[in-house]
C-alpha positions as CSV (number, residue, x, y, z in Angstrom):
1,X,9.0,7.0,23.3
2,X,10.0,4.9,20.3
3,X,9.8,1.5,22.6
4,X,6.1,2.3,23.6
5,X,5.4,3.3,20.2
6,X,6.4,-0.1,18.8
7,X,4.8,-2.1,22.2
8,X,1.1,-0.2,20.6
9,X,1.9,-0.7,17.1
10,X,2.9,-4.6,18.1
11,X,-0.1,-4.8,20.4
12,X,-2.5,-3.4,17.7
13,X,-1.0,-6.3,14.7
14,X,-1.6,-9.1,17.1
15,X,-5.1,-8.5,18.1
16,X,-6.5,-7.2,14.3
17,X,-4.4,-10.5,12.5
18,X,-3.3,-12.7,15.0
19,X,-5.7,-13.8,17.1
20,X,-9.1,-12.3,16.1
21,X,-11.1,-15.2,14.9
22,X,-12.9,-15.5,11.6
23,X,-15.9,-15.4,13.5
24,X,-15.9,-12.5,14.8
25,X,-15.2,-10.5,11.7
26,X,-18.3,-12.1,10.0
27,X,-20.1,-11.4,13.2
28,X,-18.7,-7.7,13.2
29,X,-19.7,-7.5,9.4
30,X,-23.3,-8.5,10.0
31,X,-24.0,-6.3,13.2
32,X,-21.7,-3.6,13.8
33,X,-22.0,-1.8,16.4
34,X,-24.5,-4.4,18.4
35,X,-21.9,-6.9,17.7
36,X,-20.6,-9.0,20.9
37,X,-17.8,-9.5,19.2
38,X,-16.7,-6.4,18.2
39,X,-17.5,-5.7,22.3
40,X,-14.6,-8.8,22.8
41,X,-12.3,-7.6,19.8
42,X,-12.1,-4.1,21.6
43,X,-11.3,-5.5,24.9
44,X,-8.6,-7.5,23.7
45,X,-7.0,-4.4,22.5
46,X,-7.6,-3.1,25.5
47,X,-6.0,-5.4,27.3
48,X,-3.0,-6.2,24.7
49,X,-2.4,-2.0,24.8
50,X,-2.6,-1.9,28.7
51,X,0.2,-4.0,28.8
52,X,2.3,-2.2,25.9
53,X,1.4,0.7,29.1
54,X,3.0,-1.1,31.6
55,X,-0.5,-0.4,33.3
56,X,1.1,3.0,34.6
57,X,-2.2,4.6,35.9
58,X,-0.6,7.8,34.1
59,X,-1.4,6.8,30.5
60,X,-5.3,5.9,31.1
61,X,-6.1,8.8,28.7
62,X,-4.2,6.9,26.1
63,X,-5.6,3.8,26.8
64,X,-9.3,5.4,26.6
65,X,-8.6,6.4,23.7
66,X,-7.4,4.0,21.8
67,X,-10.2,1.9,23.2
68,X,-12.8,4.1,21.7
69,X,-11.7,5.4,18.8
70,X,-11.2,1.6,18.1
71,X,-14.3,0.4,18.7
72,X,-15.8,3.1,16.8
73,X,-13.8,2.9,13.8
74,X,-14.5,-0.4,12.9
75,X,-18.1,-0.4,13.6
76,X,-18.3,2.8,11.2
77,X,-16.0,0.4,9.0
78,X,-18.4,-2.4,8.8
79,X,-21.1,-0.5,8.2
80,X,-19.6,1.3,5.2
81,X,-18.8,-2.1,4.0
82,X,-22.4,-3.3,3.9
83,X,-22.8,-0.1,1.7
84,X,-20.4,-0.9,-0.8
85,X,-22.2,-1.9,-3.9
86,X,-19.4,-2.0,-6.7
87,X,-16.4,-4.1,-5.6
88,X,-14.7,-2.8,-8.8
89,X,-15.1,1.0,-7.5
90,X,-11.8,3.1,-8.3
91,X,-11.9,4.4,-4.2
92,X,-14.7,3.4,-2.2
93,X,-14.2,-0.1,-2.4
94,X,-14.0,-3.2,0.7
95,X,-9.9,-3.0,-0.3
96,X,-10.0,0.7,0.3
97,X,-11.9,0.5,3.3
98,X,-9.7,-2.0,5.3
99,X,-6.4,0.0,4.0
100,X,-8.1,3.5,5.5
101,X,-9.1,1.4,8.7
102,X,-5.4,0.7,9.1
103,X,-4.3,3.7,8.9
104,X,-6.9,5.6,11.4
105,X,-5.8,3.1,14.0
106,X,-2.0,3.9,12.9
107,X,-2.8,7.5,13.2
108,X,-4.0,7.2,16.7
109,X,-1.7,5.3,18.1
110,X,1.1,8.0,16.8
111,X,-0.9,10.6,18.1
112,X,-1.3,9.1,21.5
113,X,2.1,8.6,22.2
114,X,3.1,12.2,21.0
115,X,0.6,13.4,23.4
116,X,2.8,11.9,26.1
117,X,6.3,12.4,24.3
118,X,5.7,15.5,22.7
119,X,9.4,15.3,21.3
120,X,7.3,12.8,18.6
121,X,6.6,15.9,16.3
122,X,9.7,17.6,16.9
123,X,11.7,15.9,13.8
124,X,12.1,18.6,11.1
125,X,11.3,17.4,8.0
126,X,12.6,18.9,5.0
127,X,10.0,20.2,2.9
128,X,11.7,20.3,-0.1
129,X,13.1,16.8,-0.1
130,X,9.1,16.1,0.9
131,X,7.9,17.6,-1.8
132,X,10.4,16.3,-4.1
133,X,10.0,13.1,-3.4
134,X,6.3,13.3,-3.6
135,X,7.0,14.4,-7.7
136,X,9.5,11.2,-7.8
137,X,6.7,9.0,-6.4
138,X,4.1,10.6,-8.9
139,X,5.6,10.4,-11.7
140,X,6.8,6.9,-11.4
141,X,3.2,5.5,-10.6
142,X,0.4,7.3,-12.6
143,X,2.5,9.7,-15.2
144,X,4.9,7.2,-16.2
145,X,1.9,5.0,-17.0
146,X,0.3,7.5,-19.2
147,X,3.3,8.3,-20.9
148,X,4.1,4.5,-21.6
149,X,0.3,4.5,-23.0
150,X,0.6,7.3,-25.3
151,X,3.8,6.1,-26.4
152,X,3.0,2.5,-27.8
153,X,-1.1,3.6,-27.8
154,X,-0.6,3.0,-32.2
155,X,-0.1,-0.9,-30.8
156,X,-3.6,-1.2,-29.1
157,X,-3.0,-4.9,-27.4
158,X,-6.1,-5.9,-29.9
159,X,-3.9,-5.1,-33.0
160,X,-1.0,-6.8,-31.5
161,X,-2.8,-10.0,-30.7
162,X,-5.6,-11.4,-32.4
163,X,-6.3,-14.2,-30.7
164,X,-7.9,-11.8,-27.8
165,X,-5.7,-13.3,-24.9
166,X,-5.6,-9.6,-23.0
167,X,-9.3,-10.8,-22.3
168,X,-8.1,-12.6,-19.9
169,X,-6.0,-10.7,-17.5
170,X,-6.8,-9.4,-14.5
171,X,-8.4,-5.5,-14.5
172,X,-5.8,-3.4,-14.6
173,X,-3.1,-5.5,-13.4
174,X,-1.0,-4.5,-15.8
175,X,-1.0,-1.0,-14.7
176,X,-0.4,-2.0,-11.1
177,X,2.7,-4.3,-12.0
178,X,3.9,-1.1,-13.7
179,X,3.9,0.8,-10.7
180,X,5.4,-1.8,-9.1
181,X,8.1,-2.3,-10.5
182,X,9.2,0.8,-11.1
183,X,9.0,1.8,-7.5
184,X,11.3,-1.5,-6.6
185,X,14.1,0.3,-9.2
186,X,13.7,3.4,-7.5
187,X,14.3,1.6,-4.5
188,X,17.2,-0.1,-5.4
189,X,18.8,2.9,-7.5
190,X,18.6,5.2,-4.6
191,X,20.0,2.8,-2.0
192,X,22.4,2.3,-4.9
193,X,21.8,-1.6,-5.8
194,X,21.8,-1.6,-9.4
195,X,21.7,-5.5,-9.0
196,X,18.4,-5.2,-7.9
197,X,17.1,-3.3,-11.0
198,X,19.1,-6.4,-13.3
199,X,17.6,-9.4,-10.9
200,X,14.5,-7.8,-11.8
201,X,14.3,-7.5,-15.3
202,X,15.5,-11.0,-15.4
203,X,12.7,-12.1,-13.2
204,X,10.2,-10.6,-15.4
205,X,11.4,-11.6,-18.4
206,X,11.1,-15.7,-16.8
207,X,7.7,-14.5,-16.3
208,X,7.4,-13.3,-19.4
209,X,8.6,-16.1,-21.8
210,X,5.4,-18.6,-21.0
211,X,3.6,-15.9,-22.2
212,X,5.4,-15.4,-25.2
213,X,6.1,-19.1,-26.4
214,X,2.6,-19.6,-25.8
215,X,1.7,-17.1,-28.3
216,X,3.6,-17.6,-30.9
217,X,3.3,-13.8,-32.0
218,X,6.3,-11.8,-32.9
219,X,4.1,-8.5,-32.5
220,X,3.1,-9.5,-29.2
221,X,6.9,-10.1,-28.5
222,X,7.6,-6.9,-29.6
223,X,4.9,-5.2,-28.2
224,X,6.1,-6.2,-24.0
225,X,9.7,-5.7,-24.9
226,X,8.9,-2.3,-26.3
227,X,6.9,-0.8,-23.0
228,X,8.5,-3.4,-20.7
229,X,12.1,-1.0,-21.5
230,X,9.8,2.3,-22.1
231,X,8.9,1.3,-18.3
232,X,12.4,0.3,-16.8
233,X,14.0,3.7,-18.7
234,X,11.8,6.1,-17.4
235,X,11.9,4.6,-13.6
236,X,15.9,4.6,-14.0
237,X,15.4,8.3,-15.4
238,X,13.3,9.5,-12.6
239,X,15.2,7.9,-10.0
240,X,18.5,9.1,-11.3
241,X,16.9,12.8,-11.4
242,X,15.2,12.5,-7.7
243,X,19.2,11.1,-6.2
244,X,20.4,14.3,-8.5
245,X,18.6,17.0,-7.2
246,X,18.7,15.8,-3.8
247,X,22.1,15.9,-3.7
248,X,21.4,19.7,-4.7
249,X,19.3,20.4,-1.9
């Protein structure tokens, strides 16, 4: 079960980012579901997923499948992406669009093979290690950013530095660097390497200190050091409290 699971999975990577020519994903962009080459780029994962089958006549319901719901995923796909008019869109976005894409042909591929080897679904999960992970996860990404707002929002970036350099970041980069790293220390503090939250900091900080020579601005100093530790306390916080109550569970 696992083997042909990772033979589909394997067999899906190659032919979406291995071998599927710039070409064609222009070509599938501009005509959908007319496109010849979305016709070719659904045959080679037909063929790349009869082999991951062994081509045992037994799993041509798979294979069918797979084929289909392929093709027809990313011919719905490239339309929605002709429909797209604001790249900066919080959700329905071209970045969205390929992640969800992904995941459909993920999704199909797991449910194929646990039509076959029904002993797929039969891992109990614990629901309330699930669900407390799921608060872990939550409030290390979106609530941990509020909080770090509200908390240093009476040094707006504006008052902090004059010269207008936050004009030129990236949108909302900072927030997503935030998420990031806090989810690494969770990482490492639940598979218990602490080093990993110290090479961190330290590798943030080298990032950092361009910025900060380059400004010449003790408030602007003082302004990343404050949320850079707001940030790195609450994710040590959360992640000590998530390894806490699971031991409880």
């Amino acid at each position: 079960m696992t083997v042909l699971l990772l033979k589909l999975i394997m067999a899906h990577l190659i032919a979406d980012f291995l071998i599927q020519p710039l070409g064609w994903i222009q070509d599938k962009e501009k005509k959908a579901f007319v496109s010849n080459k979305l016709i070719l780029h659904s045959l080679v994962h037909a063929t790349l997923y009869a082999m991951a089958f062994g081509f045992a006549p037994e799993y041509w319901l798979g294979w069918t499948v797979l084929l289909v719901t392929h093709y027809l995923i990313d011919g719905f796909k490239s339309i929605s992406n002709r429909l797209v008019v604001e790249e900066n869109s919080t959700f329905f976005n071209r970045r969205s669009l390929f992640f969800m894409d992904q995941l459909l042909h993920i999704a199909i591929i797991f449910l194929v093979v646990g039509y076959y080897h029904p002993e797929l679904y039969q891992y109990n999960l614990d629901a309330e290690q699930l669900w407390l992970l799921a608060i872990a996860l939550l409030l290390l990404t979106r609530v941990s950013s509020i909080v770090i707002k509200v908390l240093i929002s009476r040094w707006s970036p504006l008052n902090v530095n004059d010269a207008g350099q936050t004009n030129h970041s990236l949108a909302n980069a900072g927030s997503y660097i935030g998420f990031l790293e806090r989810l690494f220390i969770f990482v490492f503090i639940v598979t218990n390497h602490w080093e990993g939250v110290g090479f961190l900091l330290a590798a943030k900080s080298v990032f950092r200190f361009g910025d900060l020579k380059e400004a010449h601005d003790r408030r602007l100093t003082e302004y990343i050091l404050i949320g850079t530790l707001i940030s790195f306390g609450l994710a040590i916080g959360i992640s000590l409290g998530y390894v806490y109550f699971k031991s409880m569970i």
